[in-house]
N, C-alpha and C positions, 0 to 999 in steps of 0.2 A: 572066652576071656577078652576078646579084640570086641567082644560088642559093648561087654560092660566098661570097656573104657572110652569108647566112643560117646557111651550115655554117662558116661561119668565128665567126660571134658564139658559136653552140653551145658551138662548141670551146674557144673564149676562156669562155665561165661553168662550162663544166665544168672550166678549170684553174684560173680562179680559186677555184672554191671549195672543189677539193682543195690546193690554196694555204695559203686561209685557216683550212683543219682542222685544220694542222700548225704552223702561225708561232709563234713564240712570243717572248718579250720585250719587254713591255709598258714602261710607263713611258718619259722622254723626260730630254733631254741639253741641256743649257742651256750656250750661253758669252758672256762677254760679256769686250769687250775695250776697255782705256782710250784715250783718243784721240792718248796720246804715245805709243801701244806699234804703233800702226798708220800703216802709208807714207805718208799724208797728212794725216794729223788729224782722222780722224772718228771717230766713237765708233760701237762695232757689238755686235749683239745680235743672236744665231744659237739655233735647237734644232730638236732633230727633235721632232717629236711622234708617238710611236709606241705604236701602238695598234691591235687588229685591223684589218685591209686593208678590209673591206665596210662603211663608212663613211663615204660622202665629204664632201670639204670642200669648201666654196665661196671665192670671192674675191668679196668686196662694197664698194661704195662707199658709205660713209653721208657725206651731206650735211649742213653744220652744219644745225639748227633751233631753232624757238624754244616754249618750253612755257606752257602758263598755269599757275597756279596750279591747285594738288592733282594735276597731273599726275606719277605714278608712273612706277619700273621695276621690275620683277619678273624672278625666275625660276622656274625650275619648284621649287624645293626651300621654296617660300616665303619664300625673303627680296622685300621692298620697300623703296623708298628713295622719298624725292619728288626729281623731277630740278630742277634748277636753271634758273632761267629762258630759258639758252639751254648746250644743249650742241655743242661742237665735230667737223666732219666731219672724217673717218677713211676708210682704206682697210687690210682687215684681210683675215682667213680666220677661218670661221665654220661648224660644223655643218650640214649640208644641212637639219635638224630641229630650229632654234630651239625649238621649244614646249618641247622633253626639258633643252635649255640653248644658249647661242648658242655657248659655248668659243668665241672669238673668240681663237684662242691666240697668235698676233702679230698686230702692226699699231702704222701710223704716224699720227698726227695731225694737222693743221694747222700745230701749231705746231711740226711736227718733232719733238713726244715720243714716242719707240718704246716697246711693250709686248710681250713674249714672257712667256707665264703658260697655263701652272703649271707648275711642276715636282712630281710627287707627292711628298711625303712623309711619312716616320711618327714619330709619338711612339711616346716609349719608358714602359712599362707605367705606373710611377709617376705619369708625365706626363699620362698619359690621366684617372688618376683625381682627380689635381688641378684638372685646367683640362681638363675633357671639353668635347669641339666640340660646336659648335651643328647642331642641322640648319636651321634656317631663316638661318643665317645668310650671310656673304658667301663665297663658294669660285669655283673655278677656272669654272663657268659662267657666270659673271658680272663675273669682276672687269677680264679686261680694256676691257671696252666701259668701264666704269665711270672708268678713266683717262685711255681715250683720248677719252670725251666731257669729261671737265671738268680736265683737268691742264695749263696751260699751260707748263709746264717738270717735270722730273723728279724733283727736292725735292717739289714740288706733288704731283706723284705718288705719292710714295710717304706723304707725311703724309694725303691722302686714305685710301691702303688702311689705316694705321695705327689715322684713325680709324672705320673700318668696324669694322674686328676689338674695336676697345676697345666700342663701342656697338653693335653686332648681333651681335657675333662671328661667328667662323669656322666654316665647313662642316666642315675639311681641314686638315692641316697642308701648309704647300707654300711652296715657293721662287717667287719671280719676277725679273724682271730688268726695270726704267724706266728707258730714259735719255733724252737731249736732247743736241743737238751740243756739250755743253761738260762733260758729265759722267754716271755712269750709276751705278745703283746696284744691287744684289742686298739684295731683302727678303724675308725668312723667317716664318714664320708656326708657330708652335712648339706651339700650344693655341687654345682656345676663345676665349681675350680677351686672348695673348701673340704677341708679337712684335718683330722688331728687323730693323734695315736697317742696313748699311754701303756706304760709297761705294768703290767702285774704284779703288784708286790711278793715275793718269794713265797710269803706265806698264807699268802689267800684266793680267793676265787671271785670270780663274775662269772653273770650269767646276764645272756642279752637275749631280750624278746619281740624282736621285730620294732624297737622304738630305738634312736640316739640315747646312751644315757649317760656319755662322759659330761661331767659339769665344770667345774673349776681345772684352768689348764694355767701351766708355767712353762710358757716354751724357751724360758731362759735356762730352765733344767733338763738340759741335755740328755743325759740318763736315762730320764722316765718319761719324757713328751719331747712330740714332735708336732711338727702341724705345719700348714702353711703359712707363708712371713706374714701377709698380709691378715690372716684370721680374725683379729679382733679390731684391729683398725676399720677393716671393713666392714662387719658387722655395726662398729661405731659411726659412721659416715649411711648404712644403709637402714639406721632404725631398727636393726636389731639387738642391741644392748646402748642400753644407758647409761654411760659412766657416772652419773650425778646420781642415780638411784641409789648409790651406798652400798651397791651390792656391788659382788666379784660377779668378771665375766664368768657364762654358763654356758658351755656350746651347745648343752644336749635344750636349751632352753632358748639359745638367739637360731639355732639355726633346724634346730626337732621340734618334735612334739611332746618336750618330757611339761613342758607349763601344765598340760593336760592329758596326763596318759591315759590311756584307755584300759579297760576292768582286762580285758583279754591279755595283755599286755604285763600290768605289775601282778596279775594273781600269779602269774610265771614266776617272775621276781619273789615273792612273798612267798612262793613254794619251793625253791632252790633254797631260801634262807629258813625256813620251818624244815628242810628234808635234812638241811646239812649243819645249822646251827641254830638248832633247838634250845638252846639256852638261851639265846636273843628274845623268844616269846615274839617275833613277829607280828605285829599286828598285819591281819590278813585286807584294810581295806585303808593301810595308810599310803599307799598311792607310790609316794617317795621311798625308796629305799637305799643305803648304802651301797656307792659303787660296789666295793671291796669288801669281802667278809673273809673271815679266818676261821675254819670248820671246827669242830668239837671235838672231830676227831680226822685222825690222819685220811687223808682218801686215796683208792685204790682206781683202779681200774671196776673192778666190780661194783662200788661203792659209784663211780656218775652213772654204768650201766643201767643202774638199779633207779636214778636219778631221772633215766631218759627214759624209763618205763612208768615215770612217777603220775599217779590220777589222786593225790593227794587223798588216798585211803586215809581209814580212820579221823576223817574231817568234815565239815558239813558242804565242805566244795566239791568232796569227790561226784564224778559225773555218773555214775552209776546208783546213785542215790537219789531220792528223791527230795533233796535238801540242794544236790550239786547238780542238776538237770542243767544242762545248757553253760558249765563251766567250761572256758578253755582251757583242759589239761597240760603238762608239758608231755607225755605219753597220749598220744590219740591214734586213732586206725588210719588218718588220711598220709602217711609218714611211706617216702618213696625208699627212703637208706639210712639207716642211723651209722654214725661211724664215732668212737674212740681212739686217737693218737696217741700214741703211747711214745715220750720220744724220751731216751735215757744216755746219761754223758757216757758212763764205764762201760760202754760196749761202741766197737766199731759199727759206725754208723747204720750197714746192711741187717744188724743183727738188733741194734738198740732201736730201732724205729720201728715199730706194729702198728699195722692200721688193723684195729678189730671193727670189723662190719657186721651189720645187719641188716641184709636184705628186706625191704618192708617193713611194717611199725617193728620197733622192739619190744613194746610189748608181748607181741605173741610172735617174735623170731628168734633168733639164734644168733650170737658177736661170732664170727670166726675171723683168729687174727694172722694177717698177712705181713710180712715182713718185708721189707722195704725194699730187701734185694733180692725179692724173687724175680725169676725171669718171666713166670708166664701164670694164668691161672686156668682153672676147667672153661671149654668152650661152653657150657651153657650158661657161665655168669658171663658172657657175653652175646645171648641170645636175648631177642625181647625187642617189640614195639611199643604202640598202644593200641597192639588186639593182643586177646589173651591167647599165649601158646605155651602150649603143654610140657615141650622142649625147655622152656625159657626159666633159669634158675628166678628170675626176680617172679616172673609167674607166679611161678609155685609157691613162694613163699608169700608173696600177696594174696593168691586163693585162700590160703590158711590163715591171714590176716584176717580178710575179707568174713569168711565163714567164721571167724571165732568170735568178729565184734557183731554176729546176730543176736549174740547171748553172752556178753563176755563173763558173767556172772558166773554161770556155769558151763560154755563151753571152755572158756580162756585157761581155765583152773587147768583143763586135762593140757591143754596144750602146752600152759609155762612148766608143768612137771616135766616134760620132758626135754625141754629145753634147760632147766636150770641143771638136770642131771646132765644134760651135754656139758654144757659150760662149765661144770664143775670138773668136769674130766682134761678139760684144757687149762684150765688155770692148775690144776695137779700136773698136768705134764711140761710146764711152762719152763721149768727150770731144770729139770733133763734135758730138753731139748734142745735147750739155749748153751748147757754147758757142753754137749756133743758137738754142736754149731761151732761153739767157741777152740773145744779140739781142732777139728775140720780146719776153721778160719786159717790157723796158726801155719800150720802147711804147706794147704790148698785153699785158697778164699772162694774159689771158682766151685770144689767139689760142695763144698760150705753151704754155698747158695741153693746148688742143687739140691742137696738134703733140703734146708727149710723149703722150696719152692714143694717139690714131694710131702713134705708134712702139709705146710696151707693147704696145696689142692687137695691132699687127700682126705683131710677134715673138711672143705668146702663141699667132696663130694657125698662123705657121708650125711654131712647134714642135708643136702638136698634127697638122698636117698628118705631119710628119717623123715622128711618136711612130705613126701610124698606119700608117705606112711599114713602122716597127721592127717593129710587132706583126705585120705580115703576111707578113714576113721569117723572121722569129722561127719561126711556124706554120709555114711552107712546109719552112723547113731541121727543125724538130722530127718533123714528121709525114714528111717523106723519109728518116728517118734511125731511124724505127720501126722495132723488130722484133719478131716476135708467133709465136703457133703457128697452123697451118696447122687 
């Protein structure tokens, strides 16, 4: 038995890394959805983060703590900041190789404020040369630790990263998405020391694909935008809006790339708005689309999952077709984590905040959702470089990626059946478990935690069990169904 897994690991890094030679479609899909457009009133915050496959990510618990004076954080690009006398515990996903940057690219807090960051994006030429980024400043290696240790609501959130950008400036132009059980925001980052936020209207959704695409801002409206003072004044003084043009300022147009977006870019857009409000009739090559949409029907947790698996089947873009050859999906193989936030008012905080993950594309993995006041998770979702190890939860589940997108046609089929039959078992147990939690809490908040942290790891370890299943399935039917020359 020790030999056939010896020649079975072989065989699992020899396809991953003919895998990883060919993937392609970089950058990540962001959605966030208001808490009156979703079947129960939580407010949710979804993306893949995709990026070559031989990188893994971890899942970590950081515990609140407390700092003395002149105690720093850093990252590797040289930005610093002094931390605050006590910063807030979090349960996130994180780079296997802090020292390079944590990317911390989702995660939930104590207080129940979720953070999913970064979304890349690009300034347009003009843009660059007005308000050129910083390199030491704050960007996507950094900034979500940075909310989720000192933001205790989502406003708070986003006026921290706001004043990051005004005072260090930025690395990167880039999208993010903060929210809290009672509202959620999408904030953009346009330049070196520009930026603006808008809030989500209650009952609808965005979705952002690696481009700026806030346009019309009123940061006399309190409420629902923010941004820096100077934002349009200076865009007005550096040639990038024209106030005699007749038109309203556009930030995703003075200081992005939305003048000209790219096909990779709105076919994303144009398939969140065909996936989730199908009565709109989309046109799939109209470029421009509606910030804000309000779905057709309520959305769930299942309902963005199914989103962030989406290859626009039944349409002439899907990539598995010969009509969709060369579409960028918002569902692709090159996908390191997909993560769903689940953040809900009527439950205390440790209980109403789920971060449901998936290791590797979700396409062909498994969401299992961890609750925001566990203390710890299985040591092998904290295992992993970028060489393949056998041990290493993101591993495994990237092999089974890896190997399902040779033939997703027909291998992916066997794979999502057994996936969707997990998933269904956790969404069935969701509300037993929450209401035993909710016992527990009332008591002992302490014994509470313990319970869910036992439920997450114990379902993170079956599924890596199950995923390990898949992989040796997967091999057995690929290599019996070889054919070669004599």
């Amino acid at each position: 038995m020790q030999k056939v897994r010896l020649v079975l690991t072989f065989v699992v890094a020899l396809v991953v890394a003919a895998a990883l030679g060919t993937a392609s479609g970089y950058g990540c899909t962001m959605l966030i959805v208001g808490k009156s457009a979703t079947s129960d009133g939580s407010v949710l915050i979804a993306r893949n983060e995709d990026f070559p496959g031989n990188w893994a990510k971890h899942i970590i618990v950081v515990p609140k703590a407390d700092h003395k004076p002149g105690e720093t954080i850093e990252s590797a690009t040289g930005f610093s900041m002094p931390l605050p006398p006590v910063t807030y515990g979090y349960i996130s996903l994180q780079d296997w190789d802090p020292s390079q940057g944590r990317f911390n690219e989702g995660g939930i807090n104590e207080y129940q404020v979720g953070v999913s960051a970064t979304e890349s994006a690009k300034q347009n030429e003009k843009a660059k040369l007005a308000d050129p980024l910083v390199d030491t400043g704050v960007g996507e290696n950094i900034v979500t630790a940075l909310v989720l240790q000192q933001a205790k609501t989502a406003a708070e959130g986003v006026e921290l990263v706001g004043h990051l950008v005004e005072e260090y400036g930025a690395s990167e132009a880039f999208g993010m998405a903060i929210g809290d059980p009672d509202e959620a925001w999408l904030l953009e980052v346009g330049g070196g020391h520009h930026w603006v936020a808008v809030r989500v209207p209650d009952d609808s959704y965005v979705l952002e694909p690696n481009e700026l695409r806030i346009g019309e801002v009123n940061l006399e409206d309190t409420a629902n935008f923010k941004g820096a003072p100077d934002l349009i004044t200076f865009a007005e003084e550096h040639g990038l809006y024209d106030p005699t043009s007749g038109e309203p300022f556009n930030f995703a147009k003075a200081y992005g790339t939305a003048a000209d977006p790219a096909e990779r870019n709105y076919r994303r857009v144009w398939g969140a708005e065909h996936f989730l409000t199908p009565s709109s009739n989309p046109d799939p090559e109209a470029k421009w689309y509606p910030l804000f949409l309000t779905p057709d029907e309520k959305v769930d947790p299942k309902t963005v999952m199914s989103l962030l698996r989406y290859r626009y089947q039944g349409t002439p873009y899907d990539p598995d077709t010969s009509t969709g050859k060369g579409q960028r999906a918002i569902g692709i193989s090159n996908t390191l984590e997909s993560h769903v936030l689940q953040l809900r008012s009527w439950l205390p905080n440790p209980i109403g905040g789920v971060a449901w993950i998936a290791m590797s594309a979700p396409v062909t993995s498994v969401y299992i959702p961890y609750y925001s006041g566990i203390t710890e998770v299985p040591s092998a979702y904290q295992l992993g470089t970028d060489h393949y190890d056998d041990k290493s939860a993101y591993w495994t589940f990237r092999t089974v990626t890896t190997l399902a997108f040779t033939d997703l046609p027909k291998l992916g089929k066997e794979v999502k059946t057994v996936w969707q039959t997990f998933e269904a078992g956790e969404f069935a147990l969701q509300p037993a478990v929450e209401e035993t939690a909710m016992q527990l809490y009332t008591d002992d908040p302490d014994l509470a935690m313990k319970f869910l942290t036992a439920y997450s790891d114990g379902l993170a370890l079956r599924a890596l069990d199950q995923a390990h299943a898949v992989q040796e399935k997967l091999l057995t039917k690929m290599a019996g169904e070889a054919h070669g020359a004599y």
